[in-house]
DOPAVEX-561961 format. One record per residue (C-alpha): residue number from 1; chain; z, y, x. Coordinates in pm, 1 decimal. Example, Ala and Ser with C-alpha at 12.3 -4.5 7.8 and 13.67 -1.06 7.14 Angstrom:
BEGIN
 resi chain       c3       c2       c1
    1     A    780.0   -450.0   1230.0
    2     A    714.0   -106.0   1367.0
***
This chain:
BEGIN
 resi chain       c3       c2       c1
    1     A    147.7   1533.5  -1158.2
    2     A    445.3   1544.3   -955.5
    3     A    537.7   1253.1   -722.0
    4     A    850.1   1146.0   -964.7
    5     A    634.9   1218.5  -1262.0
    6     A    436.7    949.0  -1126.3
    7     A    651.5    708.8  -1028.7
    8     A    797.0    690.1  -1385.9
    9     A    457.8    684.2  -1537.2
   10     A    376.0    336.1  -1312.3
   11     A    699.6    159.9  -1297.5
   12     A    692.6    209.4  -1711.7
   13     A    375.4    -84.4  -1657.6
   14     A    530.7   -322.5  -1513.8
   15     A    310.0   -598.3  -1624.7
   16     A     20.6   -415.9  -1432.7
   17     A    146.5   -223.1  -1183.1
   18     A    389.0   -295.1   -776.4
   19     A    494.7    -66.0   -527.2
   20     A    309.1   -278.2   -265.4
   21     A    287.5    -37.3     54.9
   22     A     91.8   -212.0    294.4
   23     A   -215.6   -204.6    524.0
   24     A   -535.0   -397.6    469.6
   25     A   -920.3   -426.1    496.2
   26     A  -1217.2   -458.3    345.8
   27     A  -1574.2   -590.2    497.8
   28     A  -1918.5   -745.4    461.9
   29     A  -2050.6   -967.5    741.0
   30     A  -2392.4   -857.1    804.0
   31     A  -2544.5  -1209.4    969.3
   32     A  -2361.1  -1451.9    672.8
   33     A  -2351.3  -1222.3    370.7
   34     A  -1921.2  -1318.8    362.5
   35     A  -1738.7  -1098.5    204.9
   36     A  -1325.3  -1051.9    255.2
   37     A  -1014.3   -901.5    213.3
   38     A   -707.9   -903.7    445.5
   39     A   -361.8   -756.4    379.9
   40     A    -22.6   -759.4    515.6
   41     A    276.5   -583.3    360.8
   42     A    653.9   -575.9    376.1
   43     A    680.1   -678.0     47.6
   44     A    722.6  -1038.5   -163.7
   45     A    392.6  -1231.7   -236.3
   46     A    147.1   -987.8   -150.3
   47     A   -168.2  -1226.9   -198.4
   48     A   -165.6  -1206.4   -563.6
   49     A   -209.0   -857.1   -618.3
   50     A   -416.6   -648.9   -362.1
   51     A   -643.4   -919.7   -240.2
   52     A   -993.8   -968.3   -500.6
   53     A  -1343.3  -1070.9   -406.1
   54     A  -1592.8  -1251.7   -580.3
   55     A  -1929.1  -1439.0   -409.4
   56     A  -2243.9  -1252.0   -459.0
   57     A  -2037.6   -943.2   -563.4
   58     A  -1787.8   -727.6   -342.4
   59     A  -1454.6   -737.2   -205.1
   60     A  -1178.6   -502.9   -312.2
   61     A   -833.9   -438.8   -160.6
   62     A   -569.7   -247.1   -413.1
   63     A   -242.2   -112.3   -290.0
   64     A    -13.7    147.9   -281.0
   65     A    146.5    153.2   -654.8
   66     A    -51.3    -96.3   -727.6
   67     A   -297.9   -178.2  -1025.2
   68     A   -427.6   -544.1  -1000.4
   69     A   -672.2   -411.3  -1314.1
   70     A   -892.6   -248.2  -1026.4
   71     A   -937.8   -577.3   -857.7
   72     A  -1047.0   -755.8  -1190.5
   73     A  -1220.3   -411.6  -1376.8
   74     A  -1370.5   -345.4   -995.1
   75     A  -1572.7   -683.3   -977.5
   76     A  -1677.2   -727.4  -1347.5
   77     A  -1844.4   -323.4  -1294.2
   78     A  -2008.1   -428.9   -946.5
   79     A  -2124.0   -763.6  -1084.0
   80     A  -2278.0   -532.5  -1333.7
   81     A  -2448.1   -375.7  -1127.6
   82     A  -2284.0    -85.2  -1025.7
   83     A  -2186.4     11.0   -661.1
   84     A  -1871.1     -2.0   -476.1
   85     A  -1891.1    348.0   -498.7
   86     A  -2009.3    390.0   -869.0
   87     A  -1700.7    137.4   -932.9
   88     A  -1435.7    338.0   -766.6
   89     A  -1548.2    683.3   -909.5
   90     A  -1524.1    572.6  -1295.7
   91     A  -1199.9    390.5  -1222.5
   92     A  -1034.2    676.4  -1023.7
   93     A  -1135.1    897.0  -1288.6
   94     A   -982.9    721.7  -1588.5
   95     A   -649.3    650.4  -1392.0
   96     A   -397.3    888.9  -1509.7
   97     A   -175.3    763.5  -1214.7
   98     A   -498.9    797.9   -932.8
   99     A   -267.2   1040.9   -704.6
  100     A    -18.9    682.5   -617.0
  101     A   -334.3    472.0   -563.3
  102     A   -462.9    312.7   -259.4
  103     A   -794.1    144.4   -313.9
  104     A  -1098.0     -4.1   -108.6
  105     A  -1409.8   -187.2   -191.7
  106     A  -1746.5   -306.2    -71.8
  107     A  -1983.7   -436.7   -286.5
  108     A  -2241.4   -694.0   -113.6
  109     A  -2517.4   -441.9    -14.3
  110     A  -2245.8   -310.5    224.5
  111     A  -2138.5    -12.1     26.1
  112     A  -1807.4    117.0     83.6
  113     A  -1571.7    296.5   -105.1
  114     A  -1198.5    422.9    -32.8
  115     A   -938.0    628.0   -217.8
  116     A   -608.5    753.1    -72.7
  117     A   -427.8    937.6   -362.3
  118     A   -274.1   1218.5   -254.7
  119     A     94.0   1129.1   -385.5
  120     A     48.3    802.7   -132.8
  121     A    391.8    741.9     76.8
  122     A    286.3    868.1    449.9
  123     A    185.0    786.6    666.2
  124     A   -132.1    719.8    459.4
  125     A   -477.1    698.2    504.9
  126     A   -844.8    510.5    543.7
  127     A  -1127.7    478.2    789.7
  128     A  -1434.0    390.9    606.8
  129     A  -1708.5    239.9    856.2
  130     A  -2009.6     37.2    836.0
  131     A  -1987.8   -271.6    622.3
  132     A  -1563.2   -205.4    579.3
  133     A  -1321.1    -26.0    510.6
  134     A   -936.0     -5.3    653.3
  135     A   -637.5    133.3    494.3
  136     A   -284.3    192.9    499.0
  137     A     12.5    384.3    332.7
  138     A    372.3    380.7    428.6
  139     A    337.6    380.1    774.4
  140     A    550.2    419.9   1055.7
  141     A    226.8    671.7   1175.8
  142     A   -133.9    749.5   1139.2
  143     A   -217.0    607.1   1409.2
  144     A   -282.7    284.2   1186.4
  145     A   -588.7    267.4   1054.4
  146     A   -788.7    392.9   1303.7
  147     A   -635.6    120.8   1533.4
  148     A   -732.1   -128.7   1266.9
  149     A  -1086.9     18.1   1253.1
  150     A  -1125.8    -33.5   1617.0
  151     A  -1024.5   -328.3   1655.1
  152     A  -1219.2   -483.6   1372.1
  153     A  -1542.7   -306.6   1533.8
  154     A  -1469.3   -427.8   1889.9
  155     A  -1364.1   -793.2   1784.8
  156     A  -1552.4  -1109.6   1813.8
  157     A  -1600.5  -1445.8   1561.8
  158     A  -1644.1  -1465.4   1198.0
  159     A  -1543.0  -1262.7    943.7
  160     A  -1201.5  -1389.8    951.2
  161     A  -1116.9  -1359.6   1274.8
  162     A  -1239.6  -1003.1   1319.4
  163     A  -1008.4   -880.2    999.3
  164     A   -708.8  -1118.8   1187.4
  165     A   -756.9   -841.3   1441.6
  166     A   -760.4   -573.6   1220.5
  167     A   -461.4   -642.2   1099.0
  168     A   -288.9   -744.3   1466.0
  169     A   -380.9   -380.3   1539.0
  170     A   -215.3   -269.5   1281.4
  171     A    133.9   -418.4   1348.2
  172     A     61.9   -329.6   1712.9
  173     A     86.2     -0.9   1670.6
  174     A    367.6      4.9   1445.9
  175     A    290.1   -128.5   1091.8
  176     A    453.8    -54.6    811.6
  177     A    776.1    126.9    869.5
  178     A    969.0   -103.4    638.6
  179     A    881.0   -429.0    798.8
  180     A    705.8   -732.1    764.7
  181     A    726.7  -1001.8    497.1
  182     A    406.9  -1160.2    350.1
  183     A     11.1  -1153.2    371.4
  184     A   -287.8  -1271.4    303.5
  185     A   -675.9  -1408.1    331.5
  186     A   -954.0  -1394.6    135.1
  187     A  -1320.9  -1469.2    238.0
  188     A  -1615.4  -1572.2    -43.7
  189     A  -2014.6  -1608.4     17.2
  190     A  -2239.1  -1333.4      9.3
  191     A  -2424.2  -1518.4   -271.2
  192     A  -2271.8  -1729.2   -553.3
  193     A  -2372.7  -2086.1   -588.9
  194     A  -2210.2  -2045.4   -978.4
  195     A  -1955.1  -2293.2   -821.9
  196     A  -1621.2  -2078.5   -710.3
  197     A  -1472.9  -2393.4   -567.8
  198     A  -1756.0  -2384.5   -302.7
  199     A  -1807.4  -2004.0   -274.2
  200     A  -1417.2  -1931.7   -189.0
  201     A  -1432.9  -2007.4    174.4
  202     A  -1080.9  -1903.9    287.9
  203     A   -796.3  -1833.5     95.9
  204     A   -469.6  -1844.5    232.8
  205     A   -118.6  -1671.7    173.1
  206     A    219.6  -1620.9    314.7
  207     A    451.4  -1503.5     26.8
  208     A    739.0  -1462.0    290.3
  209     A    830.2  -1480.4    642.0
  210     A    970.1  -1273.8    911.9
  211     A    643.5  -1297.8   1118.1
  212     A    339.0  -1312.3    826.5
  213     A     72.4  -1271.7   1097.8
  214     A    147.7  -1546.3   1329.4
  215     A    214.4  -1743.1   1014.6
  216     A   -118.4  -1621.2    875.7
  217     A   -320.2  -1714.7   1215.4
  218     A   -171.6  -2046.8   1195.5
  219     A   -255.2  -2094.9    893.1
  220     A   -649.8  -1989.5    967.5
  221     A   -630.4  -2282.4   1209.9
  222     A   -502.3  -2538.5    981.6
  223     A   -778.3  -2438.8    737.6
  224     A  -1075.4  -2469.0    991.2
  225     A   -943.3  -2807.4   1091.9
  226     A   -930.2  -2916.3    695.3
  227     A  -1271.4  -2773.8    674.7
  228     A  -1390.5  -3019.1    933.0
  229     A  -1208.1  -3283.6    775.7
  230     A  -1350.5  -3205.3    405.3
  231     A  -1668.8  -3230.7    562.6
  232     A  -1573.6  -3555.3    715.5
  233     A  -1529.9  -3689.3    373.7
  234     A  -1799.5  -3552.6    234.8
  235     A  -2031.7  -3762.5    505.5
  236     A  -1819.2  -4059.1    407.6
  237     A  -1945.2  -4026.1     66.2
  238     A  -2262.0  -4028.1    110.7
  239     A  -2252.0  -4265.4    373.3
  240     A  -2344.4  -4139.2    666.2
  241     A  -2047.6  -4251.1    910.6
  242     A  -2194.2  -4094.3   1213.0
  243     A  -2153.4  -3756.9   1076.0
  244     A  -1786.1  -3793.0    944.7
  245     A  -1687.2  -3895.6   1319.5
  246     A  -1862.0  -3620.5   1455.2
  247     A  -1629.3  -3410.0   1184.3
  248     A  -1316.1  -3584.2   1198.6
  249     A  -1297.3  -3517.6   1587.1
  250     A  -1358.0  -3147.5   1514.0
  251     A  -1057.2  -3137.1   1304.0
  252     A   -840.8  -3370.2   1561.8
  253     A   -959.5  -3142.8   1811.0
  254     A   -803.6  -2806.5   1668.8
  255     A   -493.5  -2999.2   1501.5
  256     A   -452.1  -3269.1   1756.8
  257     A    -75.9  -3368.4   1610.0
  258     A   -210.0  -3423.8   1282.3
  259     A   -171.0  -3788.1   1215.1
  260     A   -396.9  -3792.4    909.5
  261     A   -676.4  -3645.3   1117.4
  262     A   -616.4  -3917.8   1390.1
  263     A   -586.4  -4207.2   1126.7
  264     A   -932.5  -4092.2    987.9
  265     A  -1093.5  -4027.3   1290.3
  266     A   -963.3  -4370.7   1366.1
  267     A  -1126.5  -4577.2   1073.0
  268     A  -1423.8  -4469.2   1118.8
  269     A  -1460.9  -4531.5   1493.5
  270     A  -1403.2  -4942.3   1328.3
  271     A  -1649.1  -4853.1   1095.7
  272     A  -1863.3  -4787.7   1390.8
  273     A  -1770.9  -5097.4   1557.8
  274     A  -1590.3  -4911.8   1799.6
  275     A  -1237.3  -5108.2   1736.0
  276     A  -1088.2  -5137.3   2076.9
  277     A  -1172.2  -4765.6   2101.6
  278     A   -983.1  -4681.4   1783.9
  279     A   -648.7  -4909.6   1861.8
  280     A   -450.5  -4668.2   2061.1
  281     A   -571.4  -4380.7   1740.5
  282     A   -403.0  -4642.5   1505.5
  283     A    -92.7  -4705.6   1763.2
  284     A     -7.4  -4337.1   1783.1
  285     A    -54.1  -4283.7   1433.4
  286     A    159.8  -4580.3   1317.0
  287     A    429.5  -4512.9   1527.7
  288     A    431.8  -4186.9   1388.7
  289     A    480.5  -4312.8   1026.2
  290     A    442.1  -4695.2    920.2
  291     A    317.1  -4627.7    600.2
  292     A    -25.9  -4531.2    751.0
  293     A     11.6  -4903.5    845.9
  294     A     54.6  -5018.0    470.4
  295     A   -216.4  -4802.9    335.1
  296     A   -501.7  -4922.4    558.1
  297     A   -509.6  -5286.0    424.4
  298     A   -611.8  -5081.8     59.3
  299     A   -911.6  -4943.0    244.7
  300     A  -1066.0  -5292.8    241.7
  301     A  -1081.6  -5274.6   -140.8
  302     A  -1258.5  -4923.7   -180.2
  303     A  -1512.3  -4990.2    124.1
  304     A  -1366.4  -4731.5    346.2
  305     A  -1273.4  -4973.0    613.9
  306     A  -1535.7  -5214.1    711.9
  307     A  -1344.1  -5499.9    905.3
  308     A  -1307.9  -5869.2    875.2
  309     A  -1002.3  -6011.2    850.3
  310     A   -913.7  -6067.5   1222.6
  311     A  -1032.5  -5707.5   1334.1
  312     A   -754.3  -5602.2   1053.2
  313     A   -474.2  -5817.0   1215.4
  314     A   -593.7  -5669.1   1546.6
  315     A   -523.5  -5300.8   1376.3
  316     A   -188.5  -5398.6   1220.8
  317     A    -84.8  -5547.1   1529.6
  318     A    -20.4  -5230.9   1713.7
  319     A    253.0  -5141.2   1413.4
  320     A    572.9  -5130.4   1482.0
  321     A    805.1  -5411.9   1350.4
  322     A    973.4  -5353.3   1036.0
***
C-alpha cells in the first residue's frame, strides 16, 4: 500500500481514525503495580484518543493515524487474557491500514509491545525497554525516543513523574517538528478494586496551549495537592479530625495560595481547639474572598465546624467589613 493509498483509506473513517503525530510512553511500575500512559502532540485534544489504560490490565498508547479501536479492542483482549504482545499481533494483523500506525502497550505482567508502521511520517520510531515502551513519529529527528527512554530509566519518583521526564526529553531534544499544542496523563492501579473511580489515579489533559508540558506539570501538582485534600475529607467523614489536618496541610503545603485549602485546613485546627492558631488562616482567606466568611456560619448546621457561638464571632471578626 502506497503512502497516499493509505492516507485515503484512513481519512475515509473519520469516526475512528486522526492524524495525531506525536510522542508518548508506555510503563508498568514494578514496586506499585501502576500502570500509565503519557503523550504530547502538536495537535487539538490529544487526551481523548491515544491515551487508554485500565487497572489490573495494561496501558496502551495509539498514535500516528490514529485508531482509538486499539485502545478499547487492546484492553478488552488483554483483560482476556492475552498479552500485550498477543494483543498487538492479532490487531496489527487485521489492520488493513497497519503501515500508518503507531502503537504501544504493556499489559500488567510488564510485557511490552510496539509497532512503528513503516508508512509512519519520520522521523519515527520506538525504544522498547523493561516495563515501557517510548515512541514517536513526526519528528524533528531520531534522536527522540531514545532521549525519552533515557530519561525515563535515569529519573526518580512515581510513575508520573518519571514519564513527566520522558516526555521533557522529548521536547528537549526537539519534539515534534510541527510544534506543541496539547497532552496528556493517565495512571490506573496495577489491580482493579471493580471501582474505576478509585483505580484511575491520575488523569489529566491539556487540549491546547502553547506550552502543554509546563501546563501538564502544573497540573500534576494541583492534582497531588487535591489528593491530599480528598483524603482530608475522607478523614472528616469518618471522623477522625487529626488525620484530615495532617492532610489538609499536605495540600496547603504544595498549593499554598489556594484559599480553599487554607479555609479547610483552618476549620479543622477549631475543631481541634486550636482557634487562636487558625485566626490569621481565616483572616487571609477572608480577605481573599468574603464569601468564605458567609459560608462558615452553614458549617454549624452540618457538624463540620465545632464552635460555640462566641468562638464563631471571634472567626467572623477577622472579615472584612461589608
Amino acid at each position: 500500500m502506497t503512502l497516499s493509498a493509505a492516507f485515503v483509506s484512513v481519512v475515509s473513517a473519520e469516526d475512528t481514525t486522526r492524524p495525531v503525530h506525536t510522542y508518548s510512553i508506555v510503563a508498568r511500575d514494578v514496586e506499585t503495580g501502576q500502570l500509565g500512559v503519557a503523550v504530547q502532540s502538536h495537535w487539538f485534544s490529544v487526551g481523548p484518543l491515544v491515551p487508554w489504560a485500565e487497572a489490573g490490565v495494561g496501558a496502551i498508547a495509539t498514535q500516528s493515524f490514529v485508531n482509538p479501536a486499539y485502545g478499547r479492542d487492546g484492553l478488552k483482549m488483554m483483560a482476556e487474557g492475552k498479552t500485550a504482545n498477543e494483543t498487538l499481533y492479532e490487531l496489527i494483523q487485521a489492520d488493513e491500514s497497519e503501515e500508518v500506525r503507531q502503537v504501544a502497550m504493556i499489559d500488567v505482567n510488564g510485557n511490552v509491545a510496539a509497532h512503528t508502521g513503516k508508512m509512519c511520517i519520520q522521523a519515527a520510531g520506538h525504544h522498547v525497554g523493561e516495563n515501557f515502551s517510548v515512541q514517536a513519529n513526526m519528528m524533528l529527528s531520531d534522536e527522540v525516543w531514545p532521549a525519552m527512554a533515557q530519561a525515563y530509566q535515569n529519573a526518580e519518583g512515581d510513575l508520573a513523574d518519571r514519564m513527566l521526564a520522558a516526555l521533557d526529553a522529548a521536547q528537549s531534544v526537539g519534539g515534534d517538528i510541527r510544534g506543541k499544542q496539547s497532552a496528556a496523563i493517565l495512571v490506573v492501579s496495577g489491580t482493579s478494586t471493580g471501582t474505576p473511580w478509585v483505580d484511575r489515579i491520575m488523569d489529566l489533559r491539556v487540549e491546547d496551549n502553547p506550552e502543554p508540558l509546563k501546563e501538564l506539570h502544573r497540573l500534576v501538582t494541583v492534582h497531588r495537592a487535591y489528593q491530599h485534600m480528598n483524603a482530608g475529607d475522607l478523614a472528616v467523614e469518618h471522623g477522625d479530625t487529626e488525620k484530615a489536618l495532617e492532610e489538609y496541610a499536605a495540600a496547603e503545603k504544595i498549593q499554598p495560595h489556594n484559599l480553599e485549602m487554607i479555609y479547610w485546613h483552618a476549620i479543622n485546627l477549631v475543631n481541634l481547639g486550636k482557634l487562636d492558631e487558625a485566626l490569621p488562616m481565616f483572616k487571609r482567606v477572608f480577605e481573599g474572598d468574603r464569601n468564605w466568611a458567609t459560608l462558615t456560619p452553614r458549617l454549624l448546621d452540618v457538624n463540620l465546624l465545632t464552635v460555640d457561638e462566641l468562638g464563631l464571632e471571634k472567626i467572623l471578626s477577622v472579615a472584612p467589613a461589608d
